[in-house]
C-alpha positions in Angstrom: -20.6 4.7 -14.9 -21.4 4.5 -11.5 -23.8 2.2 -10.0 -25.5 3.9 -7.6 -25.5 7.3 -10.1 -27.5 4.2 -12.2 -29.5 3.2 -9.6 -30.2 7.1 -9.3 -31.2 7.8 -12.9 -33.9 5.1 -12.5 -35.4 6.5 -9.6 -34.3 2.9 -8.0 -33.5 3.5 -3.9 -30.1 1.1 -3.4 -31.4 -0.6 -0.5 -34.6 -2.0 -2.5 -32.3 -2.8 -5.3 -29.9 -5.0 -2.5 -32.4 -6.6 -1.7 -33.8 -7.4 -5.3 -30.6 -9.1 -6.3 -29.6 -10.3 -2.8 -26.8 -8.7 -1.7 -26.3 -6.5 1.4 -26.6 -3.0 0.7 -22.8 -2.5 2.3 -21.3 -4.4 -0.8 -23.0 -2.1 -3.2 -21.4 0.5 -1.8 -18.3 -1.0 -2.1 -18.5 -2.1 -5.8 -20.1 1.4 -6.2 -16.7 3.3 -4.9 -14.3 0.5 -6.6 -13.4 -1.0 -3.5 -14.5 -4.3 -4.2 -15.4 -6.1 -7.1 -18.8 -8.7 -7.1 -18.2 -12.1 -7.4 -19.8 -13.3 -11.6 -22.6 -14.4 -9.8 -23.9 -11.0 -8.3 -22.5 -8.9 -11.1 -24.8 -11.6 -13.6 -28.0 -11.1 -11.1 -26.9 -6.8 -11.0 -27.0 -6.7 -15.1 -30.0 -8.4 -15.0 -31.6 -6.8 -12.7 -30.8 -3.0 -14.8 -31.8 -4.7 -17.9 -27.9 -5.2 -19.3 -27.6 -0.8 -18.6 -24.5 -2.1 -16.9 -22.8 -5.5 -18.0 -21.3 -7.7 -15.7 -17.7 -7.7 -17.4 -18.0 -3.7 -16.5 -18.3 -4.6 -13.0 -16.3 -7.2 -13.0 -13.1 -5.6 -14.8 -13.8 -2.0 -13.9 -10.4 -0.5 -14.7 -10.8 -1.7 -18.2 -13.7 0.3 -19.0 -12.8 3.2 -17.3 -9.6 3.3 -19.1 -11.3 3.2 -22.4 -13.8 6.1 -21.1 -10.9 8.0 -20.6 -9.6 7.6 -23.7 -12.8 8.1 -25.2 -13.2 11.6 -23.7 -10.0 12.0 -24.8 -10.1 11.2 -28.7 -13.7 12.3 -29.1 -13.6 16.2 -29.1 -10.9 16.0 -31.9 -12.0 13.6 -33.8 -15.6 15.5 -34.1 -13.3 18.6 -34.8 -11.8 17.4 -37.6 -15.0 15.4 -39.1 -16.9 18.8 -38.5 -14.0 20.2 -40.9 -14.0 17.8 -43.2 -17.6 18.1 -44.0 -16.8 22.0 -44.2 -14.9 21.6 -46.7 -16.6 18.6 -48.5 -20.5 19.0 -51.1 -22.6 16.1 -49.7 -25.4 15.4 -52.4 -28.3 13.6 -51.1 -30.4 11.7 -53.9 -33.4 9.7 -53.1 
């Protein structure tokens, strides 16, 4: 996830939140499009800051976690498929 989509879903302008873990609102933007990376430092005082929404090993090793999104999006449609066919074909009893 982006941060500044983030940022965005918290109603959190990205200048205030430069300021509230003292950066400069320029390298935001550039961790934001992937341009640069934060040193552990910043990305600690950024996951703090959004309450861990983003961890600093996402910001830090980006191309990591975007590679397992992808994957993610990837494997998840079929795999609900086939669950959601296996429970088709399966009698679930519930006793409680």
């Amino acid at each position: 996830m982006k941060l500044f989509n983030l940022l965005e879903e918290r109603n959190i302008k990205p200048y205030d939140f430069s300021v509230s873990v003292k950066c400069s609102l320029s390298m935001l933007s550039h961790i934001n499009s992937g341009r640069r990376r934060p040193s552990p430092e910043l990305a600690w005082r950024i996951e703090q800051a959004l309450d861990s929404a983003i961890t600093r090993d996402q910001l830090l090793c980006p191309w990591v976690y975007d590679h397992l999104e992808n994957l993610e999006s990837q494997i998840k449609p079929e795999f609900d498929q086939r669950l959601s066919r296996r429970i088709d074909k399966t009698t679930i009893i519930i006793e409680g």
